[in-house]
N, C-alpha and C positions, 0 to 999 in steps of 0.2 A: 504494500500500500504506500502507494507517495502524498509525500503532502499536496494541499491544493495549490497550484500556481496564484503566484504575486501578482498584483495589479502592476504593470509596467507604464512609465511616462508614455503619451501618445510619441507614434511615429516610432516605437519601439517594440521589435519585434524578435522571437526568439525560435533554432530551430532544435528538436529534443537529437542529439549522437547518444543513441543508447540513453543513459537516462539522467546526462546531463544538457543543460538549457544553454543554448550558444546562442548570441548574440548574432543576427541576420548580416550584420554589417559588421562581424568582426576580422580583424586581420592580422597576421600574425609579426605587420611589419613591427620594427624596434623590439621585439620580445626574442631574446637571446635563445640559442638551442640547448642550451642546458636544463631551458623549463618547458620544450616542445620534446624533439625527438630524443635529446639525453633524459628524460623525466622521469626514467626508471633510475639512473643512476642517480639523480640530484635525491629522489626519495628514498632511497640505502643511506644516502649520506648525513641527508639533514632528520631524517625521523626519530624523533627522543621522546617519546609519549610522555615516559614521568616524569622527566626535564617541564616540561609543557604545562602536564597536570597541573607539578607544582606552581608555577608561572602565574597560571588562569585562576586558579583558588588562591594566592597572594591576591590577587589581582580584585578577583570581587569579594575580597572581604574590605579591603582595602577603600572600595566604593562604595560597600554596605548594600551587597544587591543580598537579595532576600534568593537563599539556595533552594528554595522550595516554591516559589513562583511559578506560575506557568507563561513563562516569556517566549518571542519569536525572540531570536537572534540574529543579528548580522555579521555574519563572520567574513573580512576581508583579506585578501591575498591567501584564502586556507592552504595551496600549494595541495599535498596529499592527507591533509587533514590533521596535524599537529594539533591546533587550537580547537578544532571543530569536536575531536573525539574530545581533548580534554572538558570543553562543555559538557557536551551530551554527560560525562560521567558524572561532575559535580552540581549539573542543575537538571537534576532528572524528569523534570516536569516541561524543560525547556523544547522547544522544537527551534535548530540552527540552518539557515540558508546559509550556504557556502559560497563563496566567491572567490574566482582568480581567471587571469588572461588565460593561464593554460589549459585547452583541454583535456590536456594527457597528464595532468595532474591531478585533474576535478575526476576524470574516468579513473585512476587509481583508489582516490578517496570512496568514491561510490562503489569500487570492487572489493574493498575493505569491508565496506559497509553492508554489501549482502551474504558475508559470514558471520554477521555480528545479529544474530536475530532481535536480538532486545533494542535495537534502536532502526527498527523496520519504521516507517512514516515519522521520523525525526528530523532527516535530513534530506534537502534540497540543493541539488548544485547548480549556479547559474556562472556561464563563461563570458564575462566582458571588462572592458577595462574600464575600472575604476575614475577616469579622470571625464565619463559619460553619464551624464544623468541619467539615469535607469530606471528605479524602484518610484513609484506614485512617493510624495511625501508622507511622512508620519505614518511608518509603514510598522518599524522597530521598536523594539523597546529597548536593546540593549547593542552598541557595536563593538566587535572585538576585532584588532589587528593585529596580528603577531608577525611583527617584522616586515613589515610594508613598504609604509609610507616612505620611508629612504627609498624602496625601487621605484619613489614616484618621478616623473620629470616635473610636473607641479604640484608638490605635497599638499600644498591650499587649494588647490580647485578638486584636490582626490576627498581630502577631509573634509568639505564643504558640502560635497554630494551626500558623504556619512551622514554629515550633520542636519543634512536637510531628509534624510530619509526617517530620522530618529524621531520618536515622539517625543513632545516635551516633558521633561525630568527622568528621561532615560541615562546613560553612562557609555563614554566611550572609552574602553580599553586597551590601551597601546603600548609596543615595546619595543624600545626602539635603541639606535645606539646614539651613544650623546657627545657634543665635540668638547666639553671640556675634558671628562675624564678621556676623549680620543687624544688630548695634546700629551697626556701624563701616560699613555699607553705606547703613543709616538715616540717621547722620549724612554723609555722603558726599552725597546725595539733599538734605539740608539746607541743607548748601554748594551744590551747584550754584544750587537754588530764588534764594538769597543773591545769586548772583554773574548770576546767568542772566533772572531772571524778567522785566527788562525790555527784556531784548536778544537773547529766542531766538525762534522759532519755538513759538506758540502747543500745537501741537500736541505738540512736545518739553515744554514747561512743564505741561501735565497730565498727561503721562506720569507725568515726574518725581512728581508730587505724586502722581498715584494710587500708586504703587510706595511713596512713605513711608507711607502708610496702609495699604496692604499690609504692612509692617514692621513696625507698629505693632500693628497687628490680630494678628497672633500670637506677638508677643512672651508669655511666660510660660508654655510648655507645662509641664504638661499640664494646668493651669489653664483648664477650658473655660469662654467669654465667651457672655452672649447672642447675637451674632451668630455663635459658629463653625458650628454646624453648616450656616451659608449661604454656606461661604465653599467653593472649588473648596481654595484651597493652606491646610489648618487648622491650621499646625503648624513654627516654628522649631525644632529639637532644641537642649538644651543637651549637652553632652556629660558630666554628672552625670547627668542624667535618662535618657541612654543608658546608662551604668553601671548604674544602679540597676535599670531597664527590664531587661534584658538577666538582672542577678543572680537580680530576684525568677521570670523565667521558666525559670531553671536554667542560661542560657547563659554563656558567659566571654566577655567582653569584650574584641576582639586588640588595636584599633587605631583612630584615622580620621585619615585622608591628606588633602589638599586634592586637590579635583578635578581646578582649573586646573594645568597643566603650565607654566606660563608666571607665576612667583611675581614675574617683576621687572614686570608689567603688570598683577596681578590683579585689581586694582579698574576699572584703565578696562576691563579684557578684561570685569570682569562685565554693567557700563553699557553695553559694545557688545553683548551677546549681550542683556539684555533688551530693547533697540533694535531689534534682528534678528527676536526673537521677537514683539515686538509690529504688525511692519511697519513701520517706522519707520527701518528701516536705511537709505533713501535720504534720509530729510528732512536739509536741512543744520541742519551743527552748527556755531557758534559755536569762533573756536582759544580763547576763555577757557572756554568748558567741559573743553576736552582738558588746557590748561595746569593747569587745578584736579584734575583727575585725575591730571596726572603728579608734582603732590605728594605728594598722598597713595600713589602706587605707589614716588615716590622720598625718602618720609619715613619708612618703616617698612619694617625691616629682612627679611633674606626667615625665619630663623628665626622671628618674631615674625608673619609673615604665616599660617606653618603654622599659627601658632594661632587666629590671627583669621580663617579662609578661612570666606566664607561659604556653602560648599558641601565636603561629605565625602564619602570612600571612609569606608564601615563596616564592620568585619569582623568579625563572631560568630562564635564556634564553640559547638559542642555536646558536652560530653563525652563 
């Protein structure tokens, strides 16, 4: 049993691939191949359910949603469903529409989903990009992003549509990376290069160095560069820019949390999970990489880390 289809903006129209909703006019320019035809490999890579879980349940308690509500959801960028499955677990009453450009991501998520009996008519997937008014207004009660909004080319005209789709005193949920702790992660990346370059693993030292030009490359949102529109990750957030963002689109601005749980480790925790993600989690590591990391985890206080984290819990509301 699928849910009932959304009422869509006029002039917008959807066609079912199996038993996701595609966008009549969608097209796959600007969407990179690692989220079309490589989208089996990016979903081995990026899938962390109880990374996620935990994430999503920070997240609305953190907002005060009521875990026993019977809310629609709107879940943006789901990818193969990270955030979407973490819903459905912690808001059991909840039914989540899914959303992402891919649709060999959204057909993964939905082929998950017909082994999972218990969440048969929960979930809906619809394929279009976000930066398109879609959904009738005041459709939602609740939007969740996990890790979006940076792949947006205009993060305010992506979050604007959220905002207009959301009922008033609904919550928007987002998590994203942020450019001050990216400057303290940049230099982090700096120091190691310093201390490392002659004594690691070839393979660990371009890591390194790509990841600081990574840092580098989006530092000054929303400042767009000749290269963004070619980059997969377009977008450090400051947390000014998220105020302002946020104001000019009518929404109020609650909060942002640091992701990591683990503030007495957070920098080597970050350098381990980019290691992880990269493949790299078995290459050996040098102990004066680790010993350089456990300064900076045990030179900066954890009050001060809140501030510096270079990954957030975001919380919008809508009046």
């Amino acid at each position: 049993m699928n849910l009932p289809p959304l009422t869509l903006k006029k002039n917008i129209s959807t066609r079912l691939d199996g038993r996701v909703h595609v966008d009549s006019k969608w097209s796959a320019a600007g969407v990179t191949q690692q989220f079309l035809e490589n989208a089996e490999t990016y979903h081995a890579r990026y899938t962390d359910n109880d990374h996620w879980k935990y994430l999503v349940g920070q997240a609305i308690d953190l907002a005060g949603v009521n875990r026993q509500a019977a809310l629609r959801i709107l879940d943006i960028g789901s990818g193969s469903g990270n955030t979407v499955f973490a819903a459905t677990d912690l808001l059991p009453n909840a039914v989540v529409y899914a959303n992402d450009i891919s649709p060999q991501l959204l057909q993964i998520l939905v082929g998950i989903q017909e082994h999972l009996p218990h969440l048969e008519g929960r979930i809906e997937a619809y394929c279009f990009d976000l930066h398109k008014d879609f959904f009738a207004d005041d459709t939602f009660d609740l939007v969740i992003g996990g890790s979006i909004l940076h792949h947006m080319f205009d993060p305010e005209a992506a979050l604007k549509n959220a905002a207009r789709w959301l009922r008033s005193g609904g919550k928007i949920l987002l998590f994203e990376p942020l450019e001050i702790g990216g400057h303290i992660m940049a230099a982090i990346y700096l120091s190691l290069l310093a201390e490392l370059e002659f004594d690691a693993d070839p393979r660990l030292i371009a890591h390194f160095k790509a990841i600081g030009h990574d840092y580098e490359a989006r530092f000054g949102v929303p400042r767009v560069k000749p290269w963004t529109s070619g980059l997969d990750d377009k977008w450090l957030f400051h947390p000014n820019y998220l105020r302002e963002m946020a104001s000019n689109i009518g929404l109020t601005f609650e909060q942002i949390a640091p992701i990591s749980p683990d503030l007495a480790h957070i920098f080597s925790g970050s350098v381990r999970s980019t290691l992880n993600c990269a493949g790299l989690g078995d290459v050996p590591t040098p102990d004066k990489m680790w010993e350089v990391l456990a300064m900076f985890d045990a030179g900066i206080s954890a009050d001060l880390k809140k501030r510096l984290t270079s990954e957030g819990i975001i919380i919008l509301a809508k009046p």
